[in-house]
N, C-alpha and C positions, 0 to 999 in steps of 0.2 A: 676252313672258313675263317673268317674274321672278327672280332668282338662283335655283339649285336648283331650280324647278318642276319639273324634266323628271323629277327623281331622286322625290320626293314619293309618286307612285301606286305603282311599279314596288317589287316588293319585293327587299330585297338579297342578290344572291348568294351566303347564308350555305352551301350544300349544298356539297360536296364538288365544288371542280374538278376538271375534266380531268387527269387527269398529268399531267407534263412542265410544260410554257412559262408563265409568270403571266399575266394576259393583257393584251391590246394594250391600251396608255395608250389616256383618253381623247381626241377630239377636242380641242384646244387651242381652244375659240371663245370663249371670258371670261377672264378673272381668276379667276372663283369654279370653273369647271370640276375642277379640278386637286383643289379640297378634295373636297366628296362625294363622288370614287371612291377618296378615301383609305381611308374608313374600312371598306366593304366584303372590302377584302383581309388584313384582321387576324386575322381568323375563320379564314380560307383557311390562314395561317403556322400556326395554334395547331393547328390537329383533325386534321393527319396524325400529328403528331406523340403525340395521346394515344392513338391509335385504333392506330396503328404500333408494337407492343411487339418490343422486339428478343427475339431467342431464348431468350441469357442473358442476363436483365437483373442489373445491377449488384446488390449486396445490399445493402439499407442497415445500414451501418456496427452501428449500434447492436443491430440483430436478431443480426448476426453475433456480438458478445458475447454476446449470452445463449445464444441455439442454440448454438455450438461456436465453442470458442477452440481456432486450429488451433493447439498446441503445437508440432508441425514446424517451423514458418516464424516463428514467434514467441520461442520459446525457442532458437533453433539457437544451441550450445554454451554458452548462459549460464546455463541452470537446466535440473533435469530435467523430464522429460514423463512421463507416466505411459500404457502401455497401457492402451486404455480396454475391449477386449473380450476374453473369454477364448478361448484355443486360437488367438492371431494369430501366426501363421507367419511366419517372417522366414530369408533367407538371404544367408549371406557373399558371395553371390555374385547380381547384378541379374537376367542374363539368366534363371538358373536360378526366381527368385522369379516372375519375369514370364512362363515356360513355364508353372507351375503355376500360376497365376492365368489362365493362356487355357485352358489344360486344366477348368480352374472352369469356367469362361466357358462353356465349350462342350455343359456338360453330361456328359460320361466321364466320369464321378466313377470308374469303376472305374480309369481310368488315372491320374486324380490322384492316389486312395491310394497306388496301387501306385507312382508317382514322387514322394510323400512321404514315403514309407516309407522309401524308396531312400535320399533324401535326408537323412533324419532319424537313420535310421543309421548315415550314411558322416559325421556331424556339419556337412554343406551347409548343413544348416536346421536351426533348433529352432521352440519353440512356447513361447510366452510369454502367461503367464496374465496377466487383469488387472490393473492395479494394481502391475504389475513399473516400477519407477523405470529411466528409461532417458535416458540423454545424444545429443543428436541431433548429427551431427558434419556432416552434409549433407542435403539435399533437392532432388528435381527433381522439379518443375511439369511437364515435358513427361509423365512417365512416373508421377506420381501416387507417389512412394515416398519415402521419409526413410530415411538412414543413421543408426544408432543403437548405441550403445553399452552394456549393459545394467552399471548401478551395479554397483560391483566387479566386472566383467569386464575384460578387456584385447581378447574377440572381437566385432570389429562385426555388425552385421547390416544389410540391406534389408526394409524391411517396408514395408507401404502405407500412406501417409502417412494415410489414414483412421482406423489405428489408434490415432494421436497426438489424434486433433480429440476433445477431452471438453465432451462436451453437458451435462456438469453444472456447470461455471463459470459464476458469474454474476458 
């Protein structure tokens, strides 16, 4: 037979390997051996990879300017941010913010009022309408919340870093 004859008929195993292991080299009986089961396995590296979407995929960069520029993480303490939606709640204190946002979560809206009220009263919380200019002094990633200072106040607040990201910058 002749270099590569054997490979010629047989078609290449572009379909989805087995998981796991690549598979066993070829026989070693030529010189030329070694080339055509090269190119078979290039297929096999690429198509897990486009077909395999991780959960959170990365955002590209560029979308993420127009959709929303997080102001939290972006402006922290060098310019202000602007609240982007009205009636966003914020308090001096995290855990209390984060009680009232699982109480959301959970559906008791009757128990949220009545622990916002509480709150709003005793000065814990306020409610900050859109478009309130506000100084971000902190943020955690782990708990989704930005510390912020509202323009001519001296009291901070916790609010949810959601309420900083303005979807209308471009």
């Amino acid at each position: 037979g002749g270099m590569g004859v054997a490979y010629a008929g047989a078609p290449l195993p572009i379909t989805a390997p087995p998981a796991g292991d690549p598979p066993p080299p070829p026989p070693t009986t030529g010189a030329a051996a070694p080339a055509p089961a090269a190119a078979p396995t290039r297929p096999r590296i690429e198509s897990p990879k486009v077909v395999e979407r991780p959960a959170r995929p990365a955002p590209d960069p560029d979308v993420v300017v127009r959709q929303a520029y997080d102001c939290g993480r972006v402006a922290l303490g060098k310019e202000p941010c602007k609240i982007v939606a009205d009636g966003t709640l914020g308090c001096k204190d995290e855990d209390e913010l984060l009680d009232l946002f699982r109480m959301m979560a959970s559906g008791d809206r009757e128990a949220y009022m009545q622990a916002a009220t509480v709150s709003l009263a005793t000065q814990q919380c306020d409610v900050f309408t859109r478009g309130t200019e506000v100084f971000v002094e902190d943020t955690k990633v782990f708990s989704d919340t930005a510390y912020i200072r509202p323009k001519g106040q001296v009291s901070k607040y916790w609010v949810s870093r959601l309420a900083l990201w303005d979807r209308e910058e471009s």
